[in-house]
C-alpha positions in Angstrom: 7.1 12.0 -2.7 4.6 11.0 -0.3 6.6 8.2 0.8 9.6 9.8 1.6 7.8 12.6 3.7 7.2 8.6 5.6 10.4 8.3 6.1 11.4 11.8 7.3 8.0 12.9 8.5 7.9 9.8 7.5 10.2 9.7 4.9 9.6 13.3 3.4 12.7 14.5 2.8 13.2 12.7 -0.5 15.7 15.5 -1.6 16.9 18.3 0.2 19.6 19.9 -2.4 21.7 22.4 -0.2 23.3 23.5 -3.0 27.1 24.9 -2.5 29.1 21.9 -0.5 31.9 21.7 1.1 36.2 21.7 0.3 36.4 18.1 2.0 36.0 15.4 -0.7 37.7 14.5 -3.9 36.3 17.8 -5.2 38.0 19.7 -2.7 40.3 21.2 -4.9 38.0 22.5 -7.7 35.4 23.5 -5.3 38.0 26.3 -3.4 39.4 27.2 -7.0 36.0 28.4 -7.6 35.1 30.4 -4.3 35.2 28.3 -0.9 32.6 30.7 0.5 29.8 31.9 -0.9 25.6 32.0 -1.8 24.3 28.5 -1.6 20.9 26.6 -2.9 19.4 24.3 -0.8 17.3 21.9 -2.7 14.0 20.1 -1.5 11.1 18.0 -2.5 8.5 19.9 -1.2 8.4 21.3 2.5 5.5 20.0 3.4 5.3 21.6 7.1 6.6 24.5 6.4 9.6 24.5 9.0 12.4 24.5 6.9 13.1 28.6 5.4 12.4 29.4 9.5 15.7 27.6 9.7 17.4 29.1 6.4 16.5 32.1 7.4 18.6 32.1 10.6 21.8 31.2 8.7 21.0 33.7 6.6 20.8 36.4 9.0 23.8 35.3 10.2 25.7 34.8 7.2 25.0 37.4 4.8 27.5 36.6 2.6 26.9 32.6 2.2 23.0 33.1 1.9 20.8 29.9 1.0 18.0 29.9 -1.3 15.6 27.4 -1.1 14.6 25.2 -4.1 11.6 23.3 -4.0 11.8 19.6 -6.1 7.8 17.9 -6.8 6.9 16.3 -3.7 7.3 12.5 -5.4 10.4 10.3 -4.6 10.6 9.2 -8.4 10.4 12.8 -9.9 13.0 14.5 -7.4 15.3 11.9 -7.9 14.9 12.3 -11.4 15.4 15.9 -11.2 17.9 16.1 -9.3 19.8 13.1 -11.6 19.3 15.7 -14.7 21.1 18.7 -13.2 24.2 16.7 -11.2 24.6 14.8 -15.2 24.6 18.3 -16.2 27.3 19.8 -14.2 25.7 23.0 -14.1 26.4 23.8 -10.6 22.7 24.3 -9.9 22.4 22.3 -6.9 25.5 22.2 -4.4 24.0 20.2 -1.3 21.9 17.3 -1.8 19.3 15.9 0.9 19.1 12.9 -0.4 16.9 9.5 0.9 19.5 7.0 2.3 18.8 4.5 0.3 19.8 6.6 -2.8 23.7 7.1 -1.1 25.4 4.5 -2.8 23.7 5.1 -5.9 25.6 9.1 -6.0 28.2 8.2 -4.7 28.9 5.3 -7.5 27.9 7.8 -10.2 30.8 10.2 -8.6 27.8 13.1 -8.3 28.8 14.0 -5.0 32.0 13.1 -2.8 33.2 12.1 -0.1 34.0 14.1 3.3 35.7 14.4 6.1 34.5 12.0 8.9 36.3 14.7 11.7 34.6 16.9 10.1 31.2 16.0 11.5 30.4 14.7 15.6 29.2 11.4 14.3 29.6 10.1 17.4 26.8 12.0 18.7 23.8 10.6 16.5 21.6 7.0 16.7 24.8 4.3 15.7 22.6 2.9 12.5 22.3 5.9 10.7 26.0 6.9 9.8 26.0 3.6 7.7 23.4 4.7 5.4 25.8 8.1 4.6 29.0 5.3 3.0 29.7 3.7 0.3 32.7 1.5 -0.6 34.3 2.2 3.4 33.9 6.3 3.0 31.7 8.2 3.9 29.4 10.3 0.9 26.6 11.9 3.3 25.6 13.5 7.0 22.8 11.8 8.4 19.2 14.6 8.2 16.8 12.8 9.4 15.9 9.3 10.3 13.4 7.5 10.7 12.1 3.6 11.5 8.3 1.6 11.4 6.6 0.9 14.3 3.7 -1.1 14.8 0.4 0.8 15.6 -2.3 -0.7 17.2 -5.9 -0.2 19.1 -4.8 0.1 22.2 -8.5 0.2 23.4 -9.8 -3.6 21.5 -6.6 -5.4 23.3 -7.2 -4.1 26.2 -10.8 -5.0 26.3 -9.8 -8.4 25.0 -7.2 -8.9 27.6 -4.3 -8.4 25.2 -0.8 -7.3 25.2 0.1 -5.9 21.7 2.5 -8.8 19.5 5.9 -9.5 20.4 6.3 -11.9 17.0 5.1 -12.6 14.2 2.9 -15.6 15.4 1.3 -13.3 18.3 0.2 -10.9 15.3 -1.0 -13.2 13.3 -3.1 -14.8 15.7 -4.7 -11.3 16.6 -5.0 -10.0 13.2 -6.8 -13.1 12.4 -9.2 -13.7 15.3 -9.6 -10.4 17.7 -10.1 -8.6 14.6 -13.0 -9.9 12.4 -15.0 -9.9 16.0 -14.3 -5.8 16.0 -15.3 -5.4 12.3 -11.6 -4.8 11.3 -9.4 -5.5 9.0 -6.4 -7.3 10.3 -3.2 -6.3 9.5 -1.7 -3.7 6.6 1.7 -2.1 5.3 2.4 -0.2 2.4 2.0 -3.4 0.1 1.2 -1.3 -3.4 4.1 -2.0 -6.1 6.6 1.1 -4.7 9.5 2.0 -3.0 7.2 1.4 0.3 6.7 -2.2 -0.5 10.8 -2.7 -1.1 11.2 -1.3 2.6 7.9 -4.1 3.9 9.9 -6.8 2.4 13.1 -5.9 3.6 12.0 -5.7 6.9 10.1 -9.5 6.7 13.9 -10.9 5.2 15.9 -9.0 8.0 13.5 -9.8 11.1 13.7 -13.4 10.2 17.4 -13.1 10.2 17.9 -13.0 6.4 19.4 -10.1 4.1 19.1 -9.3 0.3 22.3 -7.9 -1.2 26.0 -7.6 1.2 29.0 -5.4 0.4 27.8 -2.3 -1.2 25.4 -4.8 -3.9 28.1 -6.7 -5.3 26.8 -10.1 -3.5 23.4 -11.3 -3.8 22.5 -13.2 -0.4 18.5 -13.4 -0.7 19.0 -17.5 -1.2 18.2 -18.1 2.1 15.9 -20.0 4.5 15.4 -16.8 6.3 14.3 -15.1 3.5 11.8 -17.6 2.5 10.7 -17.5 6.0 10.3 -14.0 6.0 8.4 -13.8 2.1 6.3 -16.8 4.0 5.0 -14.3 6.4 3.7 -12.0 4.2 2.0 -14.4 1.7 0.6 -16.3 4.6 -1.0 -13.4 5.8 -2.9 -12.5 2.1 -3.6 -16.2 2.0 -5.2 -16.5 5.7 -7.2 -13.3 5.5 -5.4 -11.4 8.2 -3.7 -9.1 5.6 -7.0 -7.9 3.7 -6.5 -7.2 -0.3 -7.3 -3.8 0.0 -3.9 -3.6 1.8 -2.4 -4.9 -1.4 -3.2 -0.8 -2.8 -1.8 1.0 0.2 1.0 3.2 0.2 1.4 5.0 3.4 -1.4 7.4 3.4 -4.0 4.9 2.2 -2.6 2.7 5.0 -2.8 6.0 7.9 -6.5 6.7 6.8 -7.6 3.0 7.0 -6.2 2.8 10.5 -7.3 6.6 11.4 -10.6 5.9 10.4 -10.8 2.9 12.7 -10.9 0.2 10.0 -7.6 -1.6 10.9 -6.5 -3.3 14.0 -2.7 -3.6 13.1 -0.7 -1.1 11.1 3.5 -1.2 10.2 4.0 2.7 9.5 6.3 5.4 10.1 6.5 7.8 13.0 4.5 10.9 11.3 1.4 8.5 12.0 1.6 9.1 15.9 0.5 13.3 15.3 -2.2 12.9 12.8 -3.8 9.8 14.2 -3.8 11.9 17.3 -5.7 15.0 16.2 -9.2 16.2 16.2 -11.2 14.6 13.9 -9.5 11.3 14.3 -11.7 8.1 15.1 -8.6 6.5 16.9 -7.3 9.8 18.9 -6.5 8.5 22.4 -7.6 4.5 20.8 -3.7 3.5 19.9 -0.4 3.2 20.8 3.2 2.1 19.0 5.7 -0.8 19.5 8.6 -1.8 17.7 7.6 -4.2 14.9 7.5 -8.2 15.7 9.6 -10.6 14.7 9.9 -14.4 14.0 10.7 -14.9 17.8 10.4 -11.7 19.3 11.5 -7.5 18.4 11.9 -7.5 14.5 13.9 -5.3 12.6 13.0 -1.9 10.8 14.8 -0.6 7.8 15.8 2.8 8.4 14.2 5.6 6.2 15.2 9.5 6.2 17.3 11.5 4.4 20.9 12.0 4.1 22.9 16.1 3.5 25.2 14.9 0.6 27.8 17.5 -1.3 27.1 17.9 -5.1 30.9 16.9 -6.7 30.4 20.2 -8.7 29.6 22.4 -5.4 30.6 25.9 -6.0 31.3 27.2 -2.1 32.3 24.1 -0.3 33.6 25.7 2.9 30.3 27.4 3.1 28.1 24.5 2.8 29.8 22.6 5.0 29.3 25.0 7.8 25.7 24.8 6.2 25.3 21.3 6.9 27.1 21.0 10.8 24.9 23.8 11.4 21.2 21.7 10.1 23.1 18.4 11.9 23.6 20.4 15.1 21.3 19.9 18.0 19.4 22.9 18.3 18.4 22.9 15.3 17.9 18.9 15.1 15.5 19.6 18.1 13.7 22.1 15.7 13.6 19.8 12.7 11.5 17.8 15.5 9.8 20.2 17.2 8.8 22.0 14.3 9.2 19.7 11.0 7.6 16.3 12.8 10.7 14.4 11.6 13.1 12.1 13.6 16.2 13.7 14.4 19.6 11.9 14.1 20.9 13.1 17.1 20.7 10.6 20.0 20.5 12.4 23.3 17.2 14.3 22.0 15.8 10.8 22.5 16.3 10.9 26.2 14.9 13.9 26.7 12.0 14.3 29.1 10.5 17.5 27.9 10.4 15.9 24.3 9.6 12.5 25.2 6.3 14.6 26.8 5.9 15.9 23.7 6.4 13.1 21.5 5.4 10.0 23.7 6.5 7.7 21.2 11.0 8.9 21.1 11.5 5.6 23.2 9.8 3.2 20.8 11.3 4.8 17.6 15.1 5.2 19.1 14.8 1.7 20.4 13.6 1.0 16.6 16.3 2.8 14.6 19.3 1.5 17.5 17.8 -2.0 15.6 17.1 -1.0 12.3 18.8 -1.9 8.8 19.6 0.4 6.0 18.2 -0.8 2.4 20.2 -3.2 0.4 23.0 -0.7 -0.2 24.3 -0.7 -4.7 24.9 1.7 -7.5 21.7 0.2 -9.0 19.6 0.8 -6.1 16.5 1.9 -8.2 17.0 -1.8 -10.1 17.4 -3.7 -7.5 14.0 -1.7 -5.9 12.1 -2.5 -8.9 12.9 -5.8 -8.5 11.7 -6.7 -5.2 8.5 -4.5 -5.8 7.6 -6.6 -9.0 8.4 -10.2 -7.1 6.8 -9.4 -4.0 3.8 -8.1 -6.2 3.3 -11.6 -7.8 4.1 -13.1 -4.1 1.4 -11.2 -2.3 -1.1 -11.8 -5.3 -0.3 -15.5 -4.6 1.0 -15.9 -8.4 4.1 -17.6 -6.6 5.2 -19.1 -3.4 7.8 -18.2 -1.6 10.5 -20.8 -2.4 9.4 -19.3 -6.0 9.7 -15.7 -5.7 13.9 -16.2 -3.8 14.9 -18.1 -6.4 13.6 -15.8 -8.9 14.5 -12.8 -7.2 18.1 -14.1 -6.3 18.6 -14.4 -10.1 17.4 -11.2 -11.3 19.4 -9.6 -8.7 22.5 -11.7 -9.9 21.9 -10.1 -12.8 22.1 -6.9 -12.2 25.0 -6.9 -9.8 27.0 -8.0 -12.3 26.2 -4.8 -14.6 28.9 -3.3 -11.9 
């Protein structure tokens, strides 16, 4: 689950299951029949910095009596969704809190595996706007927004500045520089996460929504991918394979084969997530000191992200729901937000640690990613999410292998979407 430590660390995070939730949803009831308070698991896909127990073991020691044990899920997306899938069909009160990616929200919260909460429960007021939408579903809201997350645009900072360059405000700015200041670096041009995955479901989102376009409205139950501005936005991609500027090898990235090729200094362009910024930084790397980060380009100017990261959702068959509610205000308040940065690499949710000078210091790139997520879009929200995934991934495949033009690849998309909206 690579990918989903992208979105969180970039999007780690694919599955934090805090087991015990709260007594605020539509399970309120049997949740405080069984013990309000009380020993909770937390459930994750693989910590894979290490800062998380640090954290569990502060509640702990503070509540003795509603102790959290840490389970740890494979660290792949596809195999801790699956897991967790099993157990919440199994209603064997294993897992209580779930840490969830955002884009699988509507997808639990169709399938009634966790509930719904309290919105004066939590100070949703207080994180970056975009992210609370990713925690509804059908006007209510399933999930507490983790972590966050949003691509930016990294770049050699060093080759446009010794060709005179600003780094690409659109589409046509990048293209032109992928294409021609590249090849005279020995570079590639361009690159995403472009290999058939849930990484190249979030590259083609972003392409429809910068151009203006969108895939699927109200919760999935409208397909709206028939659109000029999703053909413009499929256009951009293809045209890139078909000019050269987006090399083939990019065709087999998902995000660490993309952060190598640019940390290695192969790549003059690269769409990634925020986690990039530290390792591309470090000893050892050819482009330490080489880069820098800007929101990602659009048709006409700033594109638009989707948003990644990870949402605290409430298993419907939590056993201690008081308890792991305080569990979750306490991992969604800002000192310990500040520590999920300052300790776990990943974006916080909370706004105001985005303007703050000691961390911008620290992490030089807060300004580019909040202005990134205040823009950002969540995945095409529906209770088939992993369908309608595996349907962009397989268009967009044939797209980017230039099997089928844009025009194409809509019009087939739009009806294999139709179709499985209508399995609602």
């Amino acid at each position: 689950m690579r990918w989903m430590r992208a979105a969180g660390r970039a999007l780690l995070v694919a599955a934090v299951v805090l087991a015990g939730y709260s007594g605020f949803g539509v399970r309120a009831d049997a949740g405080a029949a069984s013990g309000a308070r009380g020993p909770m698991t937390l459930v994750t896909a693989g910590d894979l910095t290490d800062y998380l127990s640090p954290l569990l073991d502060d509640w702990n020691d503070g509540h003795p009596g509603e102790r959290v044990t840490l389970v740890e899920l494979p660290d792949s997306a596809d195999e801790t969704r699956a897991q967790m899938i099993s157990e919440l069909r199994s209603d064997n009160n294993r897992f209580d809190v779930l840490n969830i990616d955002v884009a699988w929200t509507s997808e639990f919260a169709a399938a009634g595996w966790i509930s719904p909460l309290r919105r004066d429960r939590f100070p949703l007021d207080s994180f970056l706007r975009p992210v609370v939408d990713t925690a509804t579903f059908d006007g209510r809201l399933y999930a507490v927004p983790y972590v966050t997350n949003a691509g930016l645009l990294y770049y050699r900072k060093d080759i446009l500045d010794e060709e005179g360059e600003e780094p690409p405000r659109t589409w046509a700015e990048l293209a032109r520089q992928a294409r021609t200041i590249a090849p005279r670096h020995g570079l590639d041009g361009y690159a995403g996460q472009f290999l058939p995955y849930e990484g190249l479901t979030v590259n083609v989102t972003e392409a429809v929504h910068s151009a203006g376009g969108s895939i699927l409205q109200g919760d999935g139950a409208r397909v709206t991918v028939d659109s000029d501005a999703a053909r413009a936005g499929l256009r951009f991609l293809a045209d890139g394979v078909r000019d050269g500027w987006i090399s083939r090898d990019a065709l087999g990235y998902k995000e660490e084969e993309s952060r190598q090729a640019f940390q290695d200094g192969r790549l003059l362009f690269l769409r990634n997530w925020p986690y990039l910024y530290a390792d591309a930084s470090a000893e050892g790397s050819k482009v330490a000191g080489r880069f820098g980060a800007v929101p990602l380009p659009g048709p006409d100017g700033p594109g638009t992200s989707v948003l990644g990261g990870s949402n605290l959702a409430v298993s419907s068959s939590a056993r201690h729901p008081a308890s792991a509610a305080d569990l979750i205000s306490y991992l969604t308040s800002e000192r310990v937000q500040r520590q999920v940065l300052t300790e776990g690499s990943l974006p916080p949710v909370r706004a105001a640690l985005y303007e703050d000078p000691e961390l911008i210091r620290a992490y030089p790139y807060l300004p580019t990613l909040r202005q990134s997520v205040l823009s950002a879009a969540p995945r095409p929200k529906s209770p088939r999410y992993d369908q309608v995934s595996l349907a962009v991934q397989a268009v967009a495949q044939d797209l980017m292998a230039l099997r089928q033009t844009p025009e194409q690849a809509v019009a087939r998309l739009a009806r294999e979407l139709g179709t499985i909206s209508r399995k609602r």
